[in-house]
C-alpha positions in Angstrom: -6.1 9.8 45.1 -2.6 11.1 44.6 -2.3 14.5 43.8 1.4 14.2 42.3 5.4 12.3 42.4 7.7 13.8 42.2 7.5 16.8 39.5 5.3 19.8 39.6 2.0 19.2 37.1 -1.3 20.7 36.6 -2.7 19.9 40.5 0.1 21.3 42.5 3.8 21.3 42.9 6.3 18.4 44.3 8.3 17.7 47.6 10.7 18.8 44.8 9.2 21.5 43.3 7.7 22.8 45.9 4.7 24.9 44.9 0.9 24.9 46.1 -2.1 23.4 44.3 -3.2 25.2 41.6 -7.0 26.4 40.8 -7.7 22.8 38.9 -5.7 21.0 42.2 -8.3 22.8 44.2 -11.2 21.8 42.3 -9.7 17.7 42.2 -9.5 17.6 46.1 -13.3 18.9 46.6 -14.1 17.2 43.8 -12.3 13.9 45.1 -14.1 14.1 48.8 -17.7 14.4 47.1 -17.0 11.2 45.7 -15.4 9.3 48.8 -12.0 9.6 47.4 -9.2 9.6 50.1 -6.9 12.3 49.2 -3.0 11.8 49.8 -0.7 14.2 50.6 2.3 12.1 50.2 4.9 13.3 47.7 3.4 16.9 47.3 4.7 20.2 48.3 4.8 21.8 51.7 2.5 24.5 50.2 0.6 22.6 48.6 -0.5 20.5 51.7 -1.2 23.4 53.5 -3.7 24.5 50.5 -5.1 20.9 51.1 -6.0 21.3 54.5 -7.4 25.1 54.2 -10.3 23.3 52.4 -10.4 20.1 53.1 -14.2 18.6 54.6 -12.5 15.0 54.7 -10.1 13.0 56.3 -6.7 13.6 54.8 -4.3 10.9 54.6 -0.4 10.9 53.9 0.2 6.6 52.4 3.5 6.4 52.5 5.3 9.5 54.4 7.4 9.7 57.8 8.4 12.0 60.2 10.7 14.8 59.4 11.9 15.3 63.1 13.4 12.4 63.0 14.5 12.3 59.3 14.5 15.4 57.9 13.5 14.7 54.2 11.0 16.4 52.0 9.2 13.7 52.1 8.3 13.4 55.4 5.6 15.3 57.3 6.8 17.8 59.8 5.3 17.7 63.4 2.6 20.4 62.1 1.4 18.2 59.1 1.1 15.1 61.2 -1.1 17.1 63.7 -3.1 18.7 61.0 -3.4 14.9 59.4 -5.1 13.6 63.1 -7.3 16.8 62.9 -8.7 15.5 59.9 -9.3 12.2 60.8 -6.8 11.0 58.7 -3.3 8.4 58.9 0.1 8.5 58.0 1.3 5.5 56.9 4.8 4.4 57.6 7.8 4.5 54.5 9.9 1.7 54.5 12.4 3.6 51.8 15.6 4.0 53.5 16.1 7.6 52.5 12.8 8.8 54.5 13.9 6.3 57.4 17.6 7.8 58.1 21.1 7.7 57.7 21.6 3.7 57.3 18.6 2.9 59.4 17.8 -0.4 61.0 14.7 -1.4 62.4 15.5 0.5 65.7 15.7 4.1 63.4 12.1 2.6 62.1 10.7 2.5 65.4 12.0 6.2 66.3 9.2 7.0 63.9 6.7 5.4 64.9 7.3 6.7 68.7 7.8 9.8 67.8 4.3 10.2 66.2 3.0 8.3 69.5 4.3 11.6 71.0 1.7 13.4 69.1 -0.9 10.3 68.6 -0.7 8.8 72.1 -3.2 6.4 71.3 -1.8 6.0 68.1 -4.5 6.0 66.2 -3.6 8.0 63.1 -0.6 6.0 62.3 -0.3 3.6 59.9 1.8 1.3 57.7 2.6 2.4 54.3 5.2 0.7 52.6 6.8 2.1 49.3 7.9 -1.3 48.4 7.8 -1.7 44.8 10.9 -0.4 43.2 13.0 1.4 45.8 16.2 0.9 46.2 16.7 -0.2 49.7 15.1 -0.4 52.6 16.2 -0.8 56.5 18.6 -2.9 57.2 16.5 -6.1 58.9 13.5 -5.2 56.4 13.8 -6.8 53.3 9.9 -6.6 52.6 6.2 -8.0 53.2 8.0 -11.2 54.9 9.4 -8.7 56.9 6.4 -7.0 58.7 6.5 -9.4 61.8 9.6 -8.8 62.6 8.6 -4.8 62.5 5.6 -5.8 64.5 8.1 -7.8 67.1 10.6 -4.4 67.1 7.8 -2.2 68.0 6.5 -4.5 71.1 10.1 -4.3 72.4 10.2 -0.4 71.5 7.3 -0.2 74.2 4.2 -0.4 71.7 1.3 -2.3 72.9 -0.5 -5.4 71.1 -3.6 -2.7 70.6 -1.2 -0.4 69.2 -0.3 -3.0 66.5 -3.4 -4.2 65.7 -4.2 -0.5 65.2 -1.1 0.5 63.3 -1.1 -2.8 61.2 -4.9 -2.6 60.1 -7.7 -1.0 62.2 -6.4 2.7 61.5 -6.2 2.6 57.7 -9.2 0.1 57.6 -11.3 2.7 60.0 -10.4 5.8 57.7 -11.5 4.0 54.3 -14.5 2.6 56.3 -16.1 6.5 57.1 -14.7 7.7 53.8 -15.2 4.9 50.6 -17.2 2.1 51.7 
C-alpha cells in the first residue's frame, strides 16, 4: 500500500512536500501490516519514511525508487533508507524513469544503481525491479520498456552481476518479500 504521489494528504507528506506521517498515517501503516499489506515508501517524504521505520513490525518496501548517491533526486532512497529497507526485510525496486536514473542515462547509468546498492546488499538480495512504466515520459536510452528487460538483464551480467544475482533481482527478491508478508 502506497502511502502517497506526489502532494502532501491526510497520511503523510510528499518527496515534494516533504512532511512526516500524520497520526491517521501512523494508524494506516500498523493497520496495513496486521493485515499483510506491504507498505511502500516510494514517493513519500524523507520524514515521513523515517516515521515509517520508527514503527514498522514488517518488511518495508520502496516499488519503484533508486539510489540518491548516484542520482540525487527526491525520489530516490539515500544510502541510510536503503539500509534501513534491508533491516526490515524489505526491496527496493529499480525506476526506469529517466529523471531518478540520471542526467541522459543509458543502460550503463542503470547499472551504477544497481551496483551501488550491491555495495550495501552484497548478496543482493533486497534489490529489485520496479519499473514506473506507465505514463512517464522517458526512460534510459536502450530501455524503451518490458521488451526491454533482457537487454537490462544482459547489461548487468557484463556490469559484473552474477546469473543468481538476476534471478534474484528479476523475481526471487520481490517474490520472497510478498511470500512472508501476503500470501
Amino acid at each position: 500500500a502506497s502511502l502517497g504521489w506526489n502532494e502532501q494528504n491526510p497520511l503523510c507528506g510528499s518527496n515534494v512536500t516533504g512532511g512526516g506521517l500524520t497520526d491517521k498515517g501512523r494508524a494506516f501503516v500498523r493497520e496495513a501490516q496486521r493485515l499483510g499489506i506491504l507498505v511502500d515508501v516510494s514517493h513519500i517524504s524523507d520524514e515521513a519514511f523515517w516515521d515509517i521505520m520508527d514503527i514498522t513490525q514488517a518488511p518495508v518496501i520502496a516499488t519503484h525508487s533508486n539510489s540518491r548517491a548516484v542520482c540525487n533526486h527526491s525520489r530516490n532512497l539515500t544510502d541510510d533508507m536503503f539500509r534501513a529497507i534491508c533491516n526490515t526485510g524489505g526491496v527496493a525496486g529499480f525506476n526506469q524513469y529517466d529523471a531518478f536514473v540520471g542526467d541522459k542515462p543509458d543502460l550503463q547509468t542503470a547499472c551504477s544503481h544497481f551496483l551501488h546498492f550491491m555495495e550495501l546488499d552484497p548478496d543482493a538480495k533486497h534489490i529489485a525491479l520496479g519499473g514506473d512504466l506507465d505514463g512517464c515520459d522517458g526512460m534510459s536510452a536502450g530501455f524503451d520498456g518490458v521488451q526491454s528487460y533482457p537487454a537490462l538483464a544482459d547489461h548487468l551480467l557484463t556490469c559484473g552481476l552474477s546469473e543468481s544475482n538476476l534471478y534474484d533481482i528479476y523475481w526471487n527478491n520481490a517474490l520472497g518479500v510478498m511470500k512472508r508478508c501476503c500470501i
